[in-house]
N, C-alpha and C positions, 0 to 999 in steps of 0.2 A: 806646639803639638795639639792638634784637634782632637775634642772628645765627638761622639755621636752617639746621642740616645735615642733609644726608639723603643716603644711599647709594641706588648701583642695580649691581647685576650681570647680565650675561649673559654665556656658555660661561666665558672667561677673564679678557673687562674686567671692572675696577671702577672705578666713576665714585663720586667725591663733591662733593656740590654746595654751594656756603655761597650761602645765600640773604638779602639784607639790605634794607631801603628804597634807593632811589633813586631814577633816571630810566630804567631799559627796558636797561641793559646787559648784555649775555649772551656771558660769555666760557667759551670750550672751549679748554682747558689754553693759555689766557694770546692767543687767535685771538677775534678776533671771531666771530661766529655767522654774519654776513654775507659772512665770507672762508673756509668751512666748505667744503673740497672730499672726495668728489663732491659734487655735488649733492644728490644723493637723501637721502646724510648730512644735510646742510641742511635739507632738507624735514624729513624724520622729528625732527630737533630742535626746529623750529617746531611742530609738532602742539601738545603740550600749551603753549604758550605762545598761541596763536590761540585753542584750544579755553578758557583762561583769560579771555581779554578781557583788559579794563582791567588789573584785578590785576597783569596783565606788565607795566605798564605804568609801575608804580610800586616795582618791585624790581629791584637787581641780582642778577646771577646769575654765583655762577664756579665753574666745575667742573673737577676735575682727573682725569684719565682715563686709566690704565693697563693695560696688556695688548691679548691678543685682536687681532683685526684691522678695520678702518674701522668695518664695519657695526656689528661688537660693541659695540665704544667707543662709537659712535651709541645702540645702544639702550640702550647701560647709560647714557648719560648723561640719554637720554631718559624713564629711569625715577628717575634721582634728580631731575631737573629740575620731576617730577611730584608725584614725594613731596615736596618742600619746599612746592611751590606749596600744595598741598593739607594740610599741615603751618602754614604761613602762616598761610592764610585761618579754617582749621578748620571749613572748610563741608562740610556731607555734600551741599549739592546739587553744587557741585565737583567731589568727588569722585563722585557719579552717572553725573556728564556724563562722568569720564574711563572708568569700566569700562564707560558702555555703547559710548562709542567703541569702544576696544581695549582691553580687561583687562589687558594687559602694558605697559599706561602706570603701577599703582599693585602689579602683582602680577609678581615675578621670575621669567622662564621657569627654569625649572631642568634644562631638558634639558642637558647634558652629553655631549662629542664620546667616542666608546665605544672602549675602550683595545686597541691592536692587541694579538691573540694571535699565539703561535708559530706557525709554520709556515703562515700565510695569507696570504704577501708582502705582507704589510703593510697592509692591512683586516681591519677588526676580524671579519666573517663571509662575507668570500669561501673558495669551497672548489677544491680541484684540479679542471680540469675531468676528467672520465673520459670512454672511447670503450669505447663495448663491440662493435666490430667488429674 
């Protein structure tokens, strides 16, 4: 029996997925998928599992998920969830369907929250306001 791991990151999360045969179960750090709150969480998890078809259908999935806050955790899991499937299958039509969906289902946003400087109470490019009256 094959395992398949695959990482996803976004800002602070890192999600790693161990991907294996089974029957369709999809656990987020040890929660069912179906008990996934918010919602919206929920949703964006299913994308690449829908967008797979069958394939989901016939593997488990468990991912463990640290950092960051809801949403992050969500996409980073969202993108290791993708790279295994697509890892899996070994299909480039698979993988087609996922970039032309959303590109950041197989590809890592890399943007990064931008380091507070001195003296801008704390954002990284606000400035003093001035009066010149």
């Amino acid at each position: 029996m094959k395992k398949i791991h695959a990482s996803g990151k976004r800002k602070t999360a890192i999600a790693r997925a161990t991907l294996k045969h089974g029957n369709g179960l999809i656990r987020v750090n040890n929660i069912l998928i179906d008990f996934i709150e918010p919602r919206i969480s929920r949703l964006k998890l299913r994308e690449p599992l829908i967008l797979a078809g069958d394939v989901a259908d016939k593997v488990d999935i468990d991912v463990s998920v640290a950092g960051g806050g809801t949403t992050s955790q969500a996409e980073a899991s969202r993108l290791a969830i993708a790279k295994a499937l697509v890892n899996f299958t070994k299909s480039d039509k698979l993988k087609e369907v996922f970039l032309n969906y959303d590109r950041n289902l197989l590809v890592a946003d890399v943007r990064r929250k931008e380091t507070a400087k001195p003296n801008r109470h704390g954002q990284a490019r606000s400035k003093v306001q001035k009066s010149y009256r």
